[in-house]
C-alpha positions as CSV (number, residue, x, y, z in Angstrom):
1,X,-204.7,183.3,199.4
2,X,-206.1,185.2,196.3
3,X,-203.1,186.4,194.3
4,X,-203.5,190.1,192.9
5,X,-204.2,189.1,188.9
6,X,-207.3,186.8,190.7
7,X,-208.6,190.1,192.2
8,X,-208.1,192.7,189.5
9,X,-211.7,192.1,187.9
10,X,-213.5,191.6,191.5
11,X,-215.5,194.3,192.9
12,X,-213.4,194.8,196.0
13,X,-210.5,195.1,194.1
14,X,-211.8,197.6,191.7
15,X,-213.1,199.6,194.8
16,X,-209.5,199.6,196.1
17,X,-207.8,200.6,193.6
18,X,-210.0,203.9,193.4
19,X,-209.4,204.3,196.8
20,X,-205.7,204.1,196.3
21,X,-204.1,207.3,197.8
22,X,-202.3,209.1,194.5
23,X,-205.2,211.7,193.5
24,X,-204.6,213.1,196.9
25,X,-200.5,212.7,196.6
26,X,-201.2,214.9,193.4
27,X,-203.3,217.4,194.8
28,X,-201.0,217.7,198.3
29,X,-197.8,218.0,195.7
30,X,-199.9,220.8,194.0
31,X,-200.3,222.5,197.1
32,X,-196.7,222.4,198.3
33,X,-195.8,223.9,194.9
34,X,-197.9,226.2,195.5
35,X,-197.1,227.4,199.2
36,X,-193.1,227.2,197.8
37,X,-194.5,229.9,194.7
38,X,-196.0,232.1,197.7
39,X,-192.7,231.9,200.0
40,X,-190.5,232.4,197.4
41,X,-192.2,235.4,196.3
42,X,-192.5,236.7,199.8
43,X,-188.5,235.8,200.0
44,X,-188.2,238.1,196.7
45,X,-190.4,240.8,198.2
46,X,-188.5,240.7,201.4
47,X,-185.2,241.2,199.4
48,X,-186.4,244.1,197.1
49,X,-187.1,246.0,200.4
50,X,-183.6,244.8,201.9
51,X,-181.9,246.0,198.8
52,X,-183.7,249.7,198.7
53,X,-182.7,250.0,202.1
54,X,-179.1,249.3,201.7
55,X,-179.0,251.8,199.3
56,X,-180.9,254.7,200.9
57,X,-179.3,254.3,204.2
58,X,-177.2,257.0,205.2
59,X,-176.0,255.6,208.4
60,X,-174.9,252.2,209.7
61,X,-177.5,252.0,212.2
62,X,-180.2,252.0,209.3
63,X,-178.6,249.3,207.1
64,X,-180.7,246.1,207.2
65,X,-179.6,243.2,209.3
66,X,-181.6,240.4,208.7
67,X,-182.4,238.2,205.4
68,X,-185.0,235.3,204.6
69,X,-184.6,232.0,202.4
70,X,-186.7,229.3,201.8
71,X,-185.4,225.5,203.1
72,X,-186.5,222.8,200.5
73,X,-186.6,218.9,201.4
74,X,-188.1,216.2,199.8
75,X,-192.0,216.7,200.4
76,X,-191.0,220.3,202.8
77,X,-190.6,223.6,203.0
78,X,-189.7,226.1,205.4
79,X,-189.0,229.9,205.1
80,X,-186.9,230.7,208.2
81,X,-184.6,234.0,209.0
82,X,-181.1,234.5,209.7
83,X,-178.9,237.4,210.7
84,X,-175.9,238.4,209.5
85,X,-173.3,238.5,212.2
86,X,-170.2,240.9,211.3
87,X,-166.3,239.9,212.1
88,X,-162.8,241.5,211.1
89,X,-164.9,245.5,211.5
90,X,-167.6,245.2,209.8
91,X,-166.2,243.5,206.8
92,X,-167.2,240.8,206.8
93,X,-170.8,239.3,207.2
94,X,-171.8,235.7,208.2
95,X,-175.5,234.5,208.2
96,X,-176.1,233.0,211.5
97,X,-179.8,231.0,211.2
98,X,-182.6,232.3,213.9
99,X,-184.5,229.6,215.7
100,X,-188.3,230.0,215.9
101,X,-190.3,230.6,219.1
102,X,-190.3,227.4,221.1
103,X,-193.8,228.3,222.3
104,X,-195.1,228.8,218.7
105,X,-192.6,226.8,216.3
106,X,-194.7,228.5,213.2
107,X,-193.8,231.5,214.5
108,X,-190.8,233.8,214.7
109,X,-190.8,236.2,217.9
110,X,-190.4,239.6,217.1
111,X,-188.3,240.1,219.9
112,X,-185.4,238.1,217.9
113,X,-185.3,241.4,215.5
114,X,-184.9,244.1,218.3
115,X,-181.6,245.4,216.9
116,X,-183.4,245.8,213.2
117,X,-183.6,248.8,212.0
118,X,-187.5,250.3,212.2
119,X,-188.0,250.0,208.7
120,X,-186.7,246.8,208.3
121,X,-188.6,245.7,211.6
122,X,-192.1,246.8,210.0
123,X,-191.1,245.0,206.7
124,X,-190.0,241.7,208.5
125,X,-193.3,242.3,210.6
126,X,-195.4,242.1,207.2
127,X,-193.8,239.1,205.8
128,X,-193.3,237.2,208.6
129,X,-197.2,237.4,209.3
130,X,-197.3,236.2,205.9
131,X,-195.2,233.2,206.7
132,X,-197.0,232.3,209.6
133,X,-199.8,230.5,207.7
134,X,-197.3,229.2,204.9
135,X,-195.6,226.9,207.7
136,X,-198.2,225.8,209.4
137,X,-200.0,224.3,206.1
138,X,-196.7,222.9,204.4
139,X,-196.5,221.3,208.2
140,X,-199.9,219.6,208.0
141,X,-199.0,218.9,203.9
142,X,-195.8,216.7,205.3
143,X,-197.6,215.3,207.9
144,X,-200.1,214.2,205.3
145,X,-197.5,213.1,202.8
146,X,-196.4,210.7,205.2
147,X,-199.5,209.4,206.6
148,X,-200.9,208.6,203.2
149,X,-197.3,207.1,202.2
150,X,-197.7,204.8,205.7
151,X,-201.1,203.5,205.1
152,X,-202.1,203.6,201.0
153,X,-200.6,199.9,201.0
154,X,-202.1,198.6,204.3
155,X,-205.3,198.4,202.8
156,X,-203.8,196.1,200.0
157,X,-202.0,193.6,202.5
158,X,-205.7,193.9,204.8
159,X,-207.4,192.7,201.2
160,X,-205.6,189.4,201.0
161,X,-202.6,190.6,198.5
162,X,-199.3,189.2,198.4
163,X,-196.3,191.0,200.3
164,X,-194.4,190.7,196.7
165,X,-197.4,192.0,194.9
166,X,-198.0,195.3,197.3
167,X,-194.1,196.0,197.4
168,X,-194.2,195.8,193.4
169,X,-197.3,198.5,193.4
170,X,-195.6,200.6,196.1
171,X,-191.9,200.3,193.1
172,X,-194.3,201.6,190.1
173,X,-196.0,204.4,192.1
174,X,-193.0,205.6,193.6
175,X,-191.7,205.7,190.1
176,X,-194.4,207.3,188.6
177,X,-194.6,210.4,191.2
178,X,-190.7,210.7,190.6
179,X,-191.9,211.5,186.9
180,X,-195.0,213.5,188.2
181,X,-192.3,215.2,190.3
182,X,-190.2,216.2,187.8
183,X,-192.5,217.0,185.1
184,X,-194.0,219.6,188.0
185,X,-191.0,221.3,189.1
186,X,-189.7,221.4,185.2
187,X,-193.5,223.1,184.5
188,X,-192.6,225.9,188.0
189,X,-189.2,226.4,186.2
190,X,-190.5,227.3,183.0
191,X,-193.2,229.3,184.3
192,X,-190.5,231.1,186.6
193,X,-188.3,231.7,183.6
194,X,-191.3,233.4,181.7
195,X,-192.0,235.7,184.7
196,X,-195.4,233.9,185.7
């Protein structure tokens, strides 16, 4: 069996290597910073609106009882709602997490918000419509993250590589998309910090 130093000057090899999956890790990483930018600033929008309408309200029936975050794990993201749920008379408030439609898992009903104020209903209508499309492509960019991550290195072992030798590839490009993931999110901090 050809070991991988016999094959790194062969034209198979060569055409392997640019078929190697991390351009399109890049470009998927790009593209879940991205979609996190666009929640977060829908999160921040969403917020702004909650905060006005704390304030202006003159009754307790018009104070906002909903709020948004954004859920971040290792190649995800999902905005979702919760709804503050009151104890000891009103004084103190608990966020209780919302579940998403079961028959659209993208999708928050708007039935879950009946008891929102109609303010804060048409507000949560806007951004959750907003949303919508944010979840479904950072759905498809996770799915993708872990196709590619399941099958860049089968077409190493299918080439006649060495178990040792594909297992020492996957080591240095795990580590180098650690340091292409840090180097991103320190680049999103930076720009955050400067108001971009």
């Amino acid at each position: 069996m050809p070991k991988a130093h016999d094959l790194e000057h062969s034209g198979p090899f060569l055409e392997l290597q640019e078929v190697t999956f991390e351009p399109f890790y890049e470009k998927a990483w790009e593209r879940m910073q991205e979609l996190r930018r666009r929640a977060e600033a829908l999160v921040d929008q969403y917020w702004v609106e909650h905060h006005r309408g704390r304030q202006t309200a003159e009754r307790r029936k018009e104070r906002p009882l909903y709020g948004c975050h954004v859920r971040y794990g290792k190649r995800k993201i999902t905005p979702y709602w919760f709804k503050y749920e009151f104890s000891n008379n009103r004084r103190h408030a608990y966020p209780q997490a919302l579940k998403p439609s079961s028959y659209k898992p993208a999708r928050y009903s708007m039935a879950i918000f009946h008891d929102a104020p109609a303010w804060e209903a048409a507000v949560i209508r806007r951004i959750e419509a907003e949303f919508v499309p944010i979840r479904g492509y950072a759905e498809f960019l996770s799915r993708f993250f872990a196709f590619l991550r399941a099958n860049e290195f089968q077409a190493l072992r299918m080439a006649g590589m060495d178990e040792p030798e594909v297992r020492k590839l996957q080591r240095e490009r795990d580590e180098r998309m650690r340091m292409f993931k840090s180097t991103a999110e320190r680049a999103v901090s930076a720009a955050a910090r400067k108001g971009l």
